[in-house]
N, C-alpha and C positions, 0 to 999 in steps of 0.2 A: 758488564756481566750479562749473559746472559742463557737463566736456568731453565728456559723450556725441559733441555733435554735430561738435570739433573734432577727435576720432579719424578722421572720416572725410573730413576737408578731405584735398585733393589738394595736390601740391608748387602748382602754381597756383592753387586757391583760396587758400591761405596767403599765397601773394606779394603776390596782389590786392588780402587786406585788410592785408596790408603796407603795399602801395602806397598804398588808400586813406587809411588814417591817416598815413601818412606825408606825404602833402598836405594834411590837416587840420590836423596839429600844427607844418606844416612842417620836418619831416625831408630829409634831400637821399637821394632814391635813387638810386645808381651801378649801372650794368651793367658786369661786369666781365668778364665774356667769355658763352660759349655751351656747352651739353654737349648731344650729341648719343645719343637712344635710335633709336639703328639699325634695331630689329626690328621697331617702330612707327612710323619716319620721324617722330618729334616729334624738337626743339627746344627745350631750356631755356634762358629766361635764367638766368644766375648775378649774383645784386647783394650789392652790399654800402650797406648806411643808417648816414649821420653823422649824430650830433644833437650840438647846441653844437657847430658847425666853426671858430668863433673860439677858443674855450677851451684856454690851453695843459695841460689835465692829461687825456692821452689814454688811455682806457679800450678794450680790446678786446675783444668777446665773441663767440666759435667754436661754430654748433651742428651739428647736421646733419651730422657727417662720417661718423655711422653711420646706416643709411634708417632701422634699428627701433627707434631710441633718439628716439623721438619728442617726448619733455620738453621738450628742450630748445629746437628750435625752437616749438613749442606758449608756450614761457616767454616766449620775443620777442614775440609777438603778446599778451600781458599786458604785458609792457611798455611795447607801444607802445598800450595801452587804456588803463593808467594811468600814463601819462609822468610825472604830478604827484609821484605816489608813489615812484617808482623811478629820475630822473633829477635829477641835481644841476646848475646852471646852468654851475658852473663846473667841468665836464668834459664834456670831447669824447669821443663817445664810436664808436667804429668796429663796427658789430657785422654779422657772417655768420650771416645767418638757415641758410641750409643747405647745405654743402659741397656736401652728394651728393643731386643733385634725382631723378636716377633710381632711387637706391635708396631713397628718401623714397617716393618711388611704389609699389614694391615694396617696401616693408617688409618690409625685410632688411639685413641688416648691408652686402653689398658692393652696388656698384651694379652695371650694366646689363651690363658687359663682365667681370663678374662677379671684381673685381680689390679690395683690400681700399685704400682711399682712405689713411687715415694713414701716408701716409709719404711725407717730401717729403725726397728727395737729388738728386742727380745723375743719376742711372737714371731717377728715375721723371719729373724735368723733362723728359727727352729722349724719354719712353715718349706714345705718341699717347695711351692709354687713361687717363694720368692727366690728361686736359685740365682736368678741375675743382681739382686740385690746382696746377697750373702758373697759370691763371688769380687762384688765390687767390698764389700766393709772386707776380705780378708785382705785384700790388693792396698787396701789406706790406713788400716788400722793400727800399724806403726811406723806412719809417717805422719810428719807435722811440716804446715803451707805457710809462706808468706801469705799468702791468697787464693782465695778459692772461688772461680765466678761459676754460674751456673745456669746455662743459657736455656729457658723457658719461652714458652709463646700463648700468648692466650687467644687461643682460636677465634673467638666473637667481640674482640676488640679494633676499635680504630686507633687507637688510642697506648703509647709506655707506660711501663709504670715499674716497678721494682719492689725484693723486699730486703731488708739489712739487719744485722744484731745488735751495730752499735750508734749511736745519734752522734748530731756533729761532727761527722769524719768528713770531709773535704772531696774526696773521692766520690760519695754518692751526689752533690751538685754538681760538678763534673759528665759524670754518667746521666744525670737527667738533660744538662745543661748539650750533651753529644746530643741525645733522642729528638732535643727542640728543633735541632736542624734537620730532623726526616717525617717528623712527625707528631700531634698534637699529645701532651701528656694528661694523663686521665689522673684528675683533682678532687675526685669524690673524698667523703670525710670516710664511707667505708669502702672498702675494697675487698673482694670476695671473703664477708664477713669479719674484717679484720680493720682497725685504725690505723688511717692514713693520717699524715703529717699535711694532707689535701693539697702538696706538691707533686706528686706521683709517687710517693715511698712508704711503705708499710716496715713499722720500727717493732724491732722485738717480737716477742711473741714464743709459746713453744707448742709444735704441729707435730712432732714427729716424722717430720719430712729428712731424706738427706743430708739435705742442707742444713736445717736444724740439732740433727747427731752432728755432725761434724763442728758444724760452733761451738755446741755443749761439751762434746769430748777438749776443747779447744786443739784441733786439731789444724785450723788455717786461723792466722792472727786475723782477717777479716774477711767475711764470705757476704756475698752478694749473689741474688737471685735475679735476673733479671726476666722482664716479661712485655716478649717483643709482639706488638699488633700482629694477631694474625689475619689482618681482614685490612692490610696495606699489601703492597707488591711486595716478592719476595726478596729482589737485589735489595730493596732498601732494609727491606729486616736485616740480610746475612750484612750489608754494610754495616747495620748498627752495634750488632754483635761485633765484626771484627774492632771496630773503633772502641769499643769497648775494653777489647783487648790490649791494645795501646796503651787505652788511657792507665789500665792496672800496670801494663809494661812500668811506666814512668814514674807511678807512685810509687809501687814496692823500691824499686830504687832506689830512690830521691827518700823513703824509709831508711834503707840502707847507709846510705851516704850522703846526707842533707846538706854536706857542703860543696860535694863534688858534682852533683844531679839537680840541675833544675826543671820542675816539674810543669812542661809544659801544658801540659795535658793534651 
């Protein structure tokens, strides 16, 4: 890999070559609403891309909800270059290339109206400034996941780490056990506020983040946050993210059909 020249794609060059490959490999792209950068008079679309729409084992992937956590959207666009590699025929898969187009633009954590996007309740549906948030809950709100990961980066980290809803799943050693081969995992007892398992994983908890409605609603049987160094190279971040992707590839699966799948990880 290599992203010199993709640090400097804009929220629309990104979507473009979204879009392109997306009609290449025939992907379905959805528009799911509009966010508006006032101070500029631009206009974002917000999409969300299905691949396998027949496939009943539905995979969800979240990026972009912060503008300077770049990885993660950067990962979708490897994805969708190497579909062969990273996509299983028989799962559907729903993915959010970028919550937050205007803070994607501004590289920076909030976006434009300078308000912090994760966090999807009741206030903030009824709040004008969270339109990208209300656009993505109308887009999920009657759909239910095998899985739901959700690729995060903690800017001033050298160091993985993750958080989960449920203890003892197999999947989260796994996904630490991927990170060990790129990167040192951060073992503190607290982790931004919050108790860690002091392996790299932060267990339960309720924030009102995304990720957290979406558990609570049960709306993906298990979701995972992930939280990629951002103070390592970037090929290694978007590698870690895609491996990631695999790894949930093989579990859901091997969930599915425990006789026929084994789960290599």
């Amino acid at each position: 890999m290599n992203n010199e020249k993709l640090k400097t794609y804009s929220y629309d060059k990104l979507i473009f070559e979204l879009i392109k490959l997306s009609r290449l490999h025939k992907f379905k792209a959805k528009l799911i609403g509009y966010e508006k950068f006032e101070n500029i008079k631009a206009v974002y679309p917000l999409y969300r891309f299905t691949i396998n729409p027949k496939a009943k084992i539905i995979f969800g992937i979240v990026t972009g909800i912060h503008g300077d956590e770049i990885a993660g959207p950067l990962s979708i666009y490897y994805l969708f270059k190497k579909q062969k590699k990273y996509f299983n025929k028989k799962i559907c898969y729903y993915i959010y290339p970028t919550i937050s187009p205007t803070a994607y633009d501004l590289k920076r954590r909030y976006d434009d109206d300078n308000v912090e996007l994760n966090t999807l309740n009741k206030r903030t549906l009824k709040n004008y400034k969270y339109h990208e948030i209300k656009s993505f809950y109308l887009d999920v709100k009657n759909k239910k996941f095998d899985a739901i990961i959700s690729l995060h980066e903690d800017v001033k980290q050298k160091k993985f780490y993750a958080y989960i809803n449920q203890e003892n799943n197999e999947v989260y050693k796994k996904i630490i056990n991927n990170a060990t081969k790129h990167c040192g995992i951060l073992k503190k007892k607290i982790i931004d506020k919050r108790v860690s398992n002091q392996k790299g994983v932060i267990i339960g908890g309720h924030d009102q983040t995304i990720e957290d409605w979406l558990f609570c609603h049960k709306k993906p049987k298990i979701c995972i946050t992930t939280e990629t160094p951002g103070k390592i190279n970037l090929d290694t971040r978007i590698e870690i993210n895609l491996n990631n992707i695999k790894l949930l590839n093989n579990y859901i699966l091997k969930m599915k059909n425990p006789a026929r799948h084994k789960w290599t990880g």
